[in-house]
LOKOL-569369 format. One line per field, with one value per residue: residue in one letter; y, x, z negated of N, C-alpha, C, CB in turn. Coordinates in pm, whole numbers, plus 32768, in hexadecimal, padded with zeros to 4 digits. Each point is the difference from the previous one (the first is absolute). Glycine has a CB too. Layout:
N
residuo (a	...)
n_py (Y	...)
n_px (X	...)
n_pz (Z	...)
ca_py (Y	...)
ca_px (X	...)
ca_pz (Z	...)
c_py (Y	...)
c_px (X	...)
c_pz (Z	...)
cb_py (Y	...)
cb_px (X	...)
cb_pz (Z	...)
REM end
This chain:
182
residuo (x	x	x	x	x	x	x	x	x	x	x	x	x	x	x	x	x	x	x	x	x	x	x	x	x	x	x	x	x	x	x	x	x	x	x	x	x	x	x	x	x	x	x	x	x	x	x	x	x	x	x	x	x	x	x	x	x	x	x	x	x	x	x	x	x	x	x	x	x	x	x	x	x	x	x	x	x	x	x	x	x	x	x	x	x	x	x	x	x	x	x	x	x	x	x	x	x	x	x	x	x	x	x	x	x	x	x	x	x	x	x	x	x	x	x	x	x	x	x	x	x	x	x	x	x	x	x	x	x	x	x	x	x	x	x	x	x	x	x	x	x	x	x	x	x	x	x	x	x	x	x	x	x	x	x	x	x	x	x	x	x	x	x	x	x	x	x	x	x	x	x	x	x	x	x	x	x	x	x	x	x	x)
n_py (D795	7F4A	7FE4	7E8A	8017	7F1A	7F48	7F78	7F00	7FA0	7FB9	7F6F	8047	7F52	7EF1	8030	809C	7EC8	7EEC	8078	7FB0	7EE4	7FE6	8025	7F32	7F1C	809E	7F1F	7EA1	8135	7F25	7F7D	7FFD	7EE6	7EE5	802C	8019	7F32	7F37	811E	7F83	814A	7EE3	7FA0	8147	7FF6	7F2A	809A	80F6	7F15	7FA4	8104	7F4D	80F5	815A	806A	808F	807A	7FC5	80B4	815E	7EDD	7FD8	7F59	7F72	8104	7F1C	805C	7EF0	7F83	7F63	7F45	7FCB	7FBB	7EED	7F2F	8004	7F5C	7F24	800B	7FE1	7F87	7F88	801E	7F5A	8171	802C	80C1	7FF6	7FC9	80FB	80C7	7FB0	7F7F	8157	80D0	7FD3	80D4	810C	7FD4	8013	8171	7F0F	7FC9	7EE3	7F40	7F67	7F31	7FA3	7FDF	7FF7	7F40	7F36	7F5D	7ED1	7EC1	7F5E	8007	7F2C	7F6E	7F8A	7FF9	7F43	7F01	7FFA	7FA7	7EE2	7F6C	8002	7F90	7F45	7FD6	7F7B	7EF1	7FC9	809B	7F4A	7EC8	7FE7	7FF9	7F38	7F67	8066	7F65	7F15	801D	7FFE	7EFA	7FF3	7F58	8107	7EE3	8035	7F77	8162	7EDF	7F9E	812B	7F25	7EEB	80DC	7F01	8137	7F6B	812A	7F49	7F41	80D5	80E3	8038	806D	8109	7FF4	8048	7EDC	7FD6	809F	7F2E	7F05	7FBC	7F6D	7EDD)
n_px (5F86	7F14	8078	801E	7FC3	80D0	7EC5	80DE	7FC7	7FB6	80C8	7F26	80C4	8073	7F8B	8040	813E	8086	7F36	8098	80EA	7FE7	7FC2	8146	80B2	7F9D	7FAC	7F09	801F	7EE3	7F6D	808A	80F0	7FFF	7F6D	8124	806D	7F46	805B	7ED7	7F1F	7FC4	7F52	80FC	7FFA	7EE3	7FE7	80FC	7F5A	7EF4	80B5	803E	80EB	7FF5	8047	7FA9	815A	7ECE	7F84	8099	7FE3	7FC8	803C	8162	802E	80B1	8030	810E	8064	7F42	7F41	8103	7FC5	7EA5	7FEC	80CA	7F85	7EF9	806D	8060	7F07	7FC5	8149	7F67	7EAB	7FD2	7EB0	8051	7FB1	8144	8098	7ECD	8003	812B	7FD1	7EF4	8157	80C2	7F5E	7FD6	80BA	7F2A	8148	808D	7FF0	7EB9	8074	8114	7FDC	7EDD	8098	80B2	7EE6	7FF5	80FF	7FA8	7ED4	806E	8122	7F87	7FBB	8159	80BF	7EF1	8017	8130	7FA8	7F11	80D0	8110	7F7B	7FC8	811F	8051	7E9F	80A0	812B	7FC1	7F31	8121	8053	7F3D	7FAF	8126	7F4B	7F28	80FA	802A	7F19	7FC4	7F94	7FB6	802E	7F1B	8012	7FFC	8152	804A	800D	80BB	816A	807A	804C	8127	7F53	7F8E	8109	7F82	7E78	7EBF	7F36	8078	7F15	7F8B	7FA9	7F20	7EFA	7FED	7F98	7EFF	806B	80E1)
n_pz (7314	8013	7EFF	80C8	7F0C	7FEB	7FD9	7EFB	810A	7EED	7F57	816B	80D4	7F98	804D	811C	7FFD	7F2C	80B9	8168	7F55	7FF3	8158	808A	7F67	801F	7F07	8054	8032	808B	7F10	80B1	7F5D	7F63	80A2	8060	7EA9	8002	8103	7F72	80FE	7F8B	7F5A	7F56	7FDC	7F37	7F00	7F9C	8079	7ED0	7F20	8002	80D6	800D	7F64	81C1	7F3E	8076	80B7	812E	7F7C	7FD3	7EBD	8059	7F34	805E	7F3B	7FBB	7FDD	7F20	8081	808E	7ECC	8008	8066	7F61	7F11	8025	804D	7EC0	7FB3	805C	7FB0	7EE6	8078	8055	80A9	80BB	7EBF	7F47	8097	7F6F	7EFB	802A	8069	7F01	7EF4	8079	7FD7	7E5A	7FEC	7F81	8032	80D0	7F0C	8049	80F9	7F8D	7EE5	80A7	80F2	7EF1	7FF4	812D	8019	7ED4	809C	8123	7F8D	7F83	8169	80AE	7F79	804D	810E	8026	7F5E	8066	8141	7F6E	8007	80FA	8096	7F20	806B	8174	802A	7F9E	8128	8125	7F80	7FBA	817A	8046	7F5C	80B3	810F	7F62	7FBB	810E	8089	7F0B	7F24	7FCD	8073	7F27	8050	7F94	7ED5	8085	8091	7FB5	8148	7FB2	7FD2	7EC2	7F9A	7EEB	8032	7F57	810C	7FB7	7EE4	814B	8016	7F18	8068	810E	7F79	7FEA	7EA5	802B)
ca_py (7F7D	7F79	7FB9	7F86	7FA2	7F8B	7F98	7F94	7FDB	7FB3	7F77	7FAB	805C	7FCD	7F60	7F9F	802C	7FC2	7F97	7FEB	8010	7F6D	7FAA	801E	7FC7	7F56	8000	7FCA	7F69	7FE9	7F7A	7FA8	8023	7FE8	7F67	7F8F	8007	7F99	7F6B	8009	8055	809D	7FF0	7FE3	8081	8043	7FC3	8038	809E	7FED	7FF4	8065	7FD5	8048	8098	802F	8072	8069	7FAB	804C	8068	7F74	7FBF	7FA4	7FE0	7FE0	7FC8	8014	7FA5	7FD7	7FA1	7F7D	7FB7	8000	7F90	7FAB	7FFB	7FBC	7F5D	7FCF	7FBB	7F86	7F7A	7FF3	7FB3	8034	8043	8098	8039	7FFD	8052	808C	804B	8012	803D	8072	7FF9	8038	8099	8009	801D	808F	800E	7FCD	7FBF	7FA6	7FC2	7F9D	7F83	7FA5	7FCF	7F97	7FA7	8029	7FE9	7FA2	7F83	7FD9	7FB7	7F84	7F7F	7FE2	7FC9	7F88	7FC1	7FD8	7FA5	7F90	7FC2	7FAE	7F98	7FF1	7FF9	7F8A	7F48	7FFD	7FD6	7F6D	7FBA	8004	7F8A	7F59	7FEA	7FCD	7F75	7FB9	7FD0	7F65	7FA3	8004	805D	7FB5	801C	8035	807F	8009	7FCB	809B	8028	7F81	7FF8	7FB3	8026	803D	8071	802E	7F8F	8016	8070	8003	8084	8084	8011	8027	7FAD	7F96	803B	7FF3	7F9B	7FFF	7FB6	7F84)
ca_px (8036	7F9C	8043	7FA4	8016	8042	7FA5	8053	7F56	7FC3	8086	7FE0	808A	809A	7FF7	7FE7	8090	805A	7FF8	8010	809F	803B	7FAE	8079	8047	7FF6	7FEC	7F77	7FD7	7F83	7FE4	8043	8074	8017	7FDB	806C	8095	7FD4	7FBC	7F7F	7FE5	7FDA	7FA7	802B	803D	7F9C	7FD2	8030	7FDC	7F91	8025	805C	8099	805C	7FE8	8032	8047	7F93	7F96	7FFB	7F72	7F67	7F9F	808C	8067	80C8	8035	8092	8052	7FCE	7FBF	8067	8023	7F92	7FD7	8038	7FF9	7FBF	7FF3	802E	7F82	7FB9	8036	8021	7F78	7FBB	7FA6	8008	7FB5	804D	8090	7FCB	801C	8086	8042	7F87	8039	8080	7FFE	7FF4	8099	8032	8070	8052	8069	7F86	7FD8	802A	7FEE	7FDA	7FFC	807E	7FAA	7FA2	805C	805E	7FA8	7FDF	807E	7FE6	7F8A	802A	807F	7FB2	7FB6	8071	8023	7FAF	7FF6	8077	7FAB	7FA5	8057	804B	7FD5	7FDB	806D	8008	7F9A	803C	8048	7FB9	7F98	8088	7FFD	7F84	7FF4	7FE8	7FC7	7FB2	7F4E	7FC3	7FE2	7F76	800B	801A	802D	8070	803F	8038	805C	809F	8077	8089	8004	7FC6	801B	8063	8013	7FAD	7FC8	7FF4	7FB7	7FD4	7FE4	7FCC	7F6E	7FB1	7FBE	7F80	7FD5	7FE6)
ca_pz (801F	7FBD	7FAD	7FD0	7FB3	8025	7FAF	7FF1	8001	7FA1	7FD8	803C	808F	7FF6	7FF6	809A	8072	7FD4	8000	809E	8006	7FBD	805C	8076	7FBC	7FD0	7F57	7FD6	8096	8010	8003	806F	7FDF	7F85	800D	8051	7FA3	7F66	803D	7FE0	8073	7FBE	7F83	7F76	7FE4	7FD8	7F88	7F75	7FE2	7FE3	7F67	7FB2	801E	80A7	7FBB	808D	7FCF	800F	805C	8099	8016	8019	7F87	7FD6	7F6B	8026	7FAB	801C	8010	7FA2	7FE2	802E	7F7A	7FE3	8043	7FDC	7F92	801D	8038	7F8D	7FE2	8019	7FD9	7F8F	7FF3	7FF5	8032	8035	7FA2	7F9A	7FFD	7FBD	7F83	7FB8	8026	7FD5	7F3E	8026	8044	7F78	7F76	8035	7FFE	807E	7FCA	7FD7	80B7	8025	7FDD	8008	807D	7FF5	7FA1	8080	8081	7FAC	7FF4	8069	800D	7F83	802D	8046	7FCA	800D	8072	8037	7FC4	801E	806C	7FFA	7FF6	8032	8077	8009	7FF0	8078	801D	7FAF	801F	8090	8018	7FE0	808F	8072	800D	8022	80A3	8021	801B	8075	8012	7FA7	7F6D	7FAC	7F88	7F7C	7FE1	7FCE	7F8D	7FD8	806E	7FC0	8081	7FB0	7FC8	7FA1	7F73	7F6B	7FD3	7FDB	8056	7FDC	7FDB	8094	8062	7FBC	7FC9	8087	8000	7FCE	7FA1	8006)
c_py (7F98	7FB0	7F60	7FD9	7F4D	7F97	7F73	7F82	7FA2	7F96	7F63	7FFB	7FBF	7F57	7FBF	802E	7FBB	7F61	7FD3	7FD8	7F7B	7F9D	7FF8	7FCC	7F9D	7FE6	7FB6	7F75	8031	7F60	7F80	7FD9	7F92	7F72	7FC4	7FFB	7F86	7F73	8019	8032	807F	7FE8	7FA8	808F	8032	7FCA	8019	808C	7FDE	7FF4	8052	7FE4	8054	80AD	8051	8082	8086	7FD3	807B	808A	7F8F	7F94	7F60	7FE7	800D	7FE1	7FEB	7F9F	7F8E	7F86	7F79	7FCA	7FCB	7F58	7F74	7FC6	7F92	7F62	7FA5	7FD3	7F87	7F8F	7FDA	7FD4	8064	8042	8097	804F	7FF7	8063	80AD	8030	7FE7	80A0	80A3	7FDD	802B	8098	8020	802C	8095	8011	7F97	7F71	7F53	7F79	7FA3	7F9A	7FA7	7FBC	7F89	7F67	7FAD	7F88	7F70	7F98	7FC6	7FA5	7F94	7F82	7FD7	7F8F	7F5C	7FB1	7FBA	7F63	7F7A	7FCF	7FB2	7F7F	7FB1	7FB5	7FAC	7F8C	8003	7FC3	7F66	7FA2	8000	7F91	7F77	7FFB	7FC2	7FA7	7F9F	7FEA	7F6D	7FA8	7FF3	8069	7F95	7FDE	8010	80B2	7FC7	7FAA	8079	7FE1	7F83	7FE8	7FD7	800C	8040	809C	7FE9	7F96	803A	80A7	802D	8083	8077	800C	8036	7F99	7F88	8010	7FEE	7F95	7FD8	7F79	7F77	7FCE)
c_px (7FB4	8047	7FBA	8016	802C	7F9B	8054	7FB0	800E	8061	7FC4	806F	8068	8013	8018	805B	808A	7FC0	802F	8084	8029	7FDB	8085	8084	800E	7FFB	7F6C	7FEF	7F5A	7FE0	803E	8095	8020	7FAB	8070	8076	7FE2	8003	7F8C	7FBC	7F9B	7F6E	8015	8036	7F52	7F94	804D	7FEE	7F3D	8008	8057	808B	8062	7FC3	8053	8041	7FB1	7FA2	7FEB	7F8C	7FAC	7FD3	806D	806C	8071	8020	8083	802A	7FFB	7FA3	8023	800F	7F7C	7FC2	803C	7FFF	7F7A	7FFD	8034	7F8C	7FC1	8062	7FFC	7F64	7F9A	7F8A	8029	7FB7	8067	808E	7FA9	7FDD	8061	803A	7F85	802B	8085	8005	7FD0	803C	8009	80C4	8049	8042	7F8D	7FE9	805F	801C	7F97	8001	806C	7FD1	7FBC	8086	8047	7F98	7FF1	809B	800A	7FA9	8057	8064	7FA2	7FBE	8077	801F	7FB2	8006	807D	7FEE	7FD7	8061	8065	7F93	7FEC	8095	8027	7F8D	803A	803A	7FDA	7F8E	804E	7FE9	7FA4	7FFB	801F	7FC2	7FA6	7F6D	7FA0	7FC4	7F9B	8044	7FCF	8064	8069	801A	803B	80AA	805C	804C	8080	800B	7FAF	803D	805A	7FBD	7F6C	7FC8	7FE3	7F87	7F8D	7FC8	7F90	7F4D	7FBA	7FBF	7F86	801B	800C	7F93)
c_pz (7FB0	7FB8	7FFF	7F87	8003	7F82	7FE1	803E	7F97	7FFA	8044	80C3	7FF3	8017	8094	806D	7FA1	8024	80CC	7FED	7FF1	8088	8088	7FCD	7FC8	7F92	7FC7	809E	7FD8	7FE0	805F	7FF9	7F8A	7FE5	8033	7FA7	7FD7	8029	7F97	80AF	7FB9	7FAF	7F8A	7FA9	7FAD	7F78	7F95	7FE0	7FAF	7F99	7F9B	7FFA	802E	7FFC	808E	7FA6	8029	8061	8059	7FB6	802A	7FAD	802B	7FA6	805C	7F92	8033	7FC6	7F80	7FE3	805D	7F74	7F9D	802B	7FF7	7F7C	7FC4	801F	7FA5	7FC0	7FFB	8020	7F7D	7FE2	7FCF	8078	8022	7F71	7F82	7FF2	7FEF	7F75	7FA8	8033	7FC3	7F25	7FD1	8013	7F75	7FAC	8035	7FF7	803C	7FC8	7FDD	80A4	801F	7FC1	7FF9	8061	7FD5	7FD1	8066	804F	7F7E	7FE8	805F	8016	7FC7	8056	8082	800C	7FFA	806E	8055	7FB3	7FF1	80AD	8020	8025	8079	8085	7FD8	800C	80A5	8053	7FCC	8042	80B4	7FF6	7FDF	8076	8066	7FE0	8049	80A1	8014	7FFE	8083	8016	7FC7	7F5F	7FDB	7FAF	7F71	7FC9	7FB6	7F6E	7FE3	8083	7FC8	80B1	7FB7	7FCC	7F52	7F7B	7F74	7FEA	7FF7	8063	7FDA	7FCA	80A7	806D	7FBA	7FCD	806C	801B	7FB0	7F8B	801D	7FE6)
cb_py (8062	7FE7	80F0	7FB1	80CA	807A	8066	806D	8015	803F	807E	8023	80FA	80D2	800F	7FE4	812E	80CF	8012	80AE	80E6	8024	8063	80DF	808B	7FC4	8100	813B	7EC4	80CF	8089	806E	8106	810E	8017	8036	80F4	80A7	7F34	8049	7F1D	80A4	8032	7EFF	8037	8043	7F65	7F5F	80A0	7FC4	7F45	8029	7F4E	7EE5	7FCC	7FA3	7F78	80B6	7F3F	7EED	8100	8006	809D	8020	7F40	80A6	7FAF	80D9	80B9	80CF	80B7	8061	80A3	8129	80AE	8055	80FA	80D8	803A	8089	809B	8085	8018	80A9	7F1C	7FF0	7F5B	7FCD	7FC0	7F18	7F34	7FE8	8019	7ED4	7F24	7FD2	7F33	7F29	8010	7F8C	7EF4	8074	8081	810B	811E	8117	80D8	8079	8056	804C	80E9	80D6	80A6	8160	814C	80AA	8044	80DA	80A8	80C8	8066	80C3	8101	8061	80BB	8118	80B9	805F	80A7	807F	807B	80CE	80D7	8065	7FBF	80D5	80FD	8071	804D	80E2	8098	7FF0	80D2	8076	8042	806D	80E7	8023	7FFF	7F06	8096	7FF1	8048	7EAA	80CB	8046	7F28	80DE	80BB	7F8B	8094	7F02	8044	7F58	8081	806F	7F32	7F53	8021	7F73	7F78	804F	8017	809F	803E	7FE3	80AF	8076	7FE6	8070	80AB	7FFE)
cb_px (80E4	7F74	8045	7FF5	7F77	812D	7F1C	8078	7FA1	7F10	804D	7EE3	7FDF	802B	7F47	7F00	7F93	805F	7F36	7F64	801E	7FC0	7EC5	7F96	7FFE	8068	8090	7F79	80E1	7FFD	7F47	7F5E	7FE4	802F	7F16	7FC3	803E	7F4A	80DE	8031	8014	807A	7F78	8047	80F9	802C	7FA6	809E	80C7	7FBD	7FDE	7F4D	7FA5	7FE8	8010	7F35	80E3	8091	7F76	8015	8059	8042	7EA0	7FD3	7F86	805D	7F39	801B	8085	8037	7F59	809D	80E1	8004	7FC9	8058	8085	7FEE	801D	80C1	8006	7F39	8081	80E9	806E	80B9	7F6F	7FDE	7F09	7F8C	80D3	7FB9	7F42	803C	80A9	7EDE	7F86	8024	7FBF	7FBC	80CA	7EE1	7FD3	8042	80C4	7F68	7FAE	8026	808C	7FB9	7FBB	80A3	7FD4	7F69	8044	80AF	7F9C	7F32	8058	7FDF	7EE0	7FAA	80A8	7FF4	7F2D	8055	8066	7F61	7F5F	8049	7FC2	7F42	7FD1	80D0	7F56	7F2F	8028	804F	7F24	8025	808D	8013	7F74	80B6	8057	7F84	804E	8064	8025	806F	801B	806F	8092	7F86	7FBE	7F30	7FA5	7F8B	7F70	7EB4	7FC3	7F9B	7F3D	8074	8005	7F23	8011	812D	80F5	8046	7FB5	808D	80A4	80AF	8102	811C	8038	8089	80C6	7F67	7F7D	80AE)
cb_pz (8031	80B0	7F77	80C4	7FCF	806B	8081	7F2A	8103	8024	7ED7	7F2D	7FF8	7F46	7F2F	7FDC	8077	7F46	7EE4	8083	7F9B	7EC6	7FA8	8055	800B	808B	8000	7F5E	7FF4	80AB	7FB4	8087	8052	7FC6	8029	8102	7FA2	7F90	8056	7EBD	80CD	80E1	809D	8066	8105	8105	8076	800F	8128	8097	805B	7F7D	802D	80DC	7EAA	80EF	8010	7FC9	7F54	80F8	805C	80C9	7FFC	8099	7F3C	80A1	7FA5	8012	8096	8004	7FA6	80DD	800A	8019	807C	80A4	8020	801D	80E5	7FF5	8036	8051	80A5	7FDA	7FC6	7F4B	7F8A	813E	8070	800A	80D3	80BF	8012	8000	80DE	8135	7FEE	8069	8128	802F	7FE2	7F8E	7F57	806D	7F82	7F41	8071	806F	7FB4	7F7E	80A9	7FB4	7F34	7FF1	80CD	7F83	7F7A	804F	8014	7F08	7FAE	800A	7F53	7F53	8007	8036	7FB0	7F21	803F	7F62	7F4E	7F7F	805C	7F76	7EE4	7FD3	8008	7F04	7F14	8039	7FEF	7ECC	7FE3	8024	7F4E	7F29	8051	7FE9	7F19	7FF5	8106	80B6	7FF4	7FAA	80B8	7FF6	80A2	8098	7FB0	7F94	8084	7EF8	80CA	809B	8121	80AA	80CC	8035	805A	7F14	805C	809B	7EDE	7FD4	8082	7FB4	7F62	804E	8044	80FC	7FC4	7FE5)
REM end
């Protein structure tokens, strides 16, 4: 009687039939996949797989990235980023200074240090457009006055306006900066 032998297979094997499986099971997204989730498109994908952002969980018998659910949070993360003014090139080696720390406790406090400065600028910005959006609103409403005056009006008659809207009241730094020089 013959005897087979049962062959385990290669742990590459295993990888790309566990990776089919997930794939059937909607667990993994092919590139394309994971452009339309994100609103990236697959050659942005592939530039962070280039910088080291993005990292496919495996990849078909044919060499196709798959990626799991992950690199959704991955990818957002990202865009964070670059709201925070950061470069592709800059969120990579934050995120390659991060993969560094051998310790876990080290890594998030610097991510906390990292996330507590970026707040600190943010907190300042918000706060300068505050600003920005009250002189824009002061400079609105002191502009409503200017409909009354006739279409004739000289224009340089503007930084000297005594019409009832403007009388007594001084022109928004905004409006006032617009005129030219007596």
């Amino acid at each position: 009687m013959a005897t087979s032998t049962c062959q385990n297979p290669s742990p590459a094997a295993t990888a790309i039939q566990d990776a089919a499986r997930k794939v059937r099971e909607g667990e993994l997204l092919r590139v394309g996949q994971l452009a339309e989730r994100s609103g990236r498109s697959v050659r942005a994908l592939h530039l962070y797989e280039e910088l080291g952002l993005l990292s496919p969980a495996g990849r078909t018998k044919g060499g196709f990235r798959l990626y799991d659910e992950s690199a959704l949070l991955r990818v957002e993360w990202i865009d964070r980023l670059q709201d925070l003014g950061f470069s592709l090139k800059d969120a990579a080696e934050f995120l390659g200074d991060l993969r560094g720390e051998t310790s876990g406790p080290a890594a998030m406090q610097a991510l906390r240090s990292f996330y507590q400065a970026k707040l600190a600028e943010t907190q300042a910005t918000i706060q300068r457009l505050s600003l920005l959006q009250a002189e824009l609103s002061d400079s609105l409403k002191y502009l409503d006055g200017c409909r009354s005056c006739d279409d004739q009006t000289p224009r340089q008659t503007c930084p000297t306006c005594t019409s009832a809207p403007h009388h007594g009241t001084v022109a928004p730094a905004m409006v006032a900066a617009v005129h030219d020089p007596s």
